[in-house]
N, C-alpha and C positions, 0 to 999 in steps of 0.2 A: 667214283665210289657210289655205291645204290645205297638209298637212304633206308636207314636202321626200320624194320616193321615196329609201329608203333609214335613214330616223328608225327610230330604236326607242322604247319606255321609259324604258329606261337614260336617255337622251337628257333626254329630257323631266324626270323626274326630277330630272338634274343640272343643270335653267333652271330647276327649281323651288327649288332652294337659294339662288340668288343675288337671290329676291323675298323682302324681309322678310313675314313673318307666313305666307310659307308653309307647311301644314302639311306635315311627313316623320314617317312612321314608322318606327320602328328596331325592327327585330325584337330582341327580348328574348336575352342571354346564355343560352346551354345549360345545361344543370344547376343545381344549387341557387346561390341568389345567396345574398351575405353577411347580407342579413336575417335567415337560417337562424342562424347561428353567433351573434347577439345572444344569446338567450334561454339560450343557453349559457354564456356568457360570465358574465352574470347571475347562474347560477346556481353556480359555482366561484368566483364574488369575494368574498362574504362571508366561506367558510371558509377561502380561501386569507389573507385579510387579519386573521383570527381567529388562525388557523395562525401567521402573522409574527408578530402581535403578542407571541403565547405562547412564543415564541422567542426575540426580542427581550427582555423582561422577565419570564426565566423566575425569575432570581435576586430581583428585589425581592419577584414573588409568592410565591417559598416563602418570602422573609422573615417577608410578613404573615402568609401560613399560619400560618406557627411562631406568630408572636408570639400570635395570636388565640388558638390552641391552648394556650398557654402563662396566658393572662389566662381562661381556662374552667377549666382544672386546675384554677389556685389560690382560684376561684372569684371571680372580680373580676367585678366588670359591661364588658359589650363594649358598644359600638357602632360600626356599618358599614353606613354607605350610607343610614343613615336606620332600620335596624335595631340597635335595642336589645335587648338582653339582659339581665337580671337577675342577679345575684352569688349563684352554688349554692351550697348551705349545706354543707359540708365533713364530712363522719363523726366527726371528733373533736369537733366543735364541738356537733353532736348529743349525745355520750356526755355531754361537758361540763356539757352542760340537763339530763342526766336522760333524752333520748327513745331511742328505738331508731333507729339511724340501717337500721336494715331495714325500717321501715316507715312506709305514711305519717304525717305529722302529724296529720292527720285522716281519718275516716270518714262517707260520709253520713248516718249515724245512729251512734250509741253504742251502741245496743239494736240485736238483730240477731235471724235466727235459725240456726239450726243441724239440721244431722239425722245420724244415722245408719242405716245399714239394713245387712240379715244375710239369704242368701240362704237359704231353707225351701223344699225341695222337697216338704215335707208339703200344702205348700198348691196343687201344682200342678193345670190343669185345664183342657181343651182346650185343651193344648198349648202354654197360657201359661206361662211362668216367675215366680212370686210371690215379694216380695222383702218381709222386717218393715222399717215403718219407721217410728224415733222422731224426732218433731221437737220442739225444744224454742227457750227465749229463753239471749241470751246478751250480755255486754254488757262493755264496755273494764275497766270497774270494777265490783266484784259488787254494790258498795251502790245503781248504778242499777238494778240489780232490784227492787230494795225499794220504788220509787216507781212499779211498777207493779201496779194494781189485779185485772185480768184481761185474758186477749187469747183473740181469737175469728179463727182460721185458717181460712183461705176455702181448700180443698182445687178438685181440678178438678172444673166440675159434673158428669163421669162417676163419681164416688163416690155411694154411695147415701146419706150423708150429707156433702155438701162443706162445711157448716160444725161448725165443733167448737171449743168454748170451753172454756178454763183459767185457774181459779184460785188452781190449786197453786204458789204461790213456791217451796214447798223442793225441789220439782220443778224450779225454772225452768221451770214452764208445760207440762209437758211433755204431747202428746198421742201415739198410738199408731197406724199402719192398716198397713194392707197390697196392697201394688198391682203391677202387670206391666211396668206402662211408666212412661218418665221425665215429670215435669210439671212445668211453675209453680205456684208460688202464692203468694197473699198473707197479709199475718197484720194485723188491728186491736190495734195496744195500749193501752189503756187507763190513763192515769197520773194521779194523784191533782194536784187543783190544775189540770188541763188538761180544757180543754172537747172538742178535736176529738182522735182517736186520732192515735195514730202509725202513720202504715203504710209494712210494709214488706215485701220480696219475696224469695223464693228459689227455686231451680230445684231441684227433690231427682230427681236423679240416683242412681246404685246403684252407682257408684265409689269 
């Protein structure tokens, strides 16, 4: 059939709405549609509903605060939430035992070492600053000294001899050098009745 003179699209168009399965297309709303404003949304709910919460029960939380606080002071053991805590041993109750409540109960070793050093500018030389330095053994109670045989001090391999062994006790072991810069190192000790040394390490510093 030839379309009536005078039809438009519009026309046609508006017979295509009254066929079901017709398809129309709708042009798209102008500017940003509300898809935009989701990820938004998104992302203000969690802290807004964090925010209420802390609001809402600000007074039970500072309860437990306190109380938590209060069961730590007197050193009680806590638990919350699945964490446990341990009951801290209290300063008096140190003095009580006998320990120093200033330091720890234990060390990783008993035997230690120690140094001192004294700044000699007699030793100075190209420019370096040369510092004496005496390292010796040292230990919680003096009588563990006595159960030790000799100890051999691994110095840095930049020493023109980085091992140096001592078996001066009334020393406390002590050996002697002189160097520019700060280093590590290790010491073998030796103790009567024991097959493998004890070793152990210090940083000798000029402070």
């Amino acid at each position: 059939m030839a379309n009536e003179p005078g039809s438009t699209d519009a026309g046609r168009r508006e017979s295509q709405k009254s066929i079901p399965g017709a398809e129309v297309q709708v042009k798209p709303p102008e500017g940003p549609g509300h898809h935009v404003w989701i990820p938004l949304y998104q992302t203000i709910a969690w802290p807004a509903v964090v925010l209420v919460f802390l609001l809402v029960f600000r007074k039970p939380l500072n309860a437990l605060l306190h109380y938590l606080a209060e069961r730590v002071r007197e050193g009680s053991s806590v638990e919350f939430a699945g964490i446990k805590m341990g009951a801290a041993t209290r300063p008096q109750e140190l003095k009580d035992a006998g320990q120093d409540p200033t330091r720890p109960a234990s060390l990783p070793n008993t035997i230690y070492m120690m140094h001192r050093t004294s700044r000699d500018p007699s030793l100075d030389r190209d420019g370096l600053q040369y510092h004496r330095i005496r390292i010796s053994l040292d230990a919680d109670t003096p009588h563990l000294l006595d159960e030790v045989e000799r100890v051999v001090y691994h110095l840095h391999p930049t020493f023109r001899n980085p091992e140096r062994q001592s078996e001066n006790r009334d020393e406390r072991f002590e050996i002697t050098t002189v160097a520019w810069g700060e280093f590590n190192m290790t010491a073998d000790v030796y103790l009567r009745d024991r097959g493998a040394p004890l070793i152990i390490e210090r940083y000798i510093n000029f402070h």
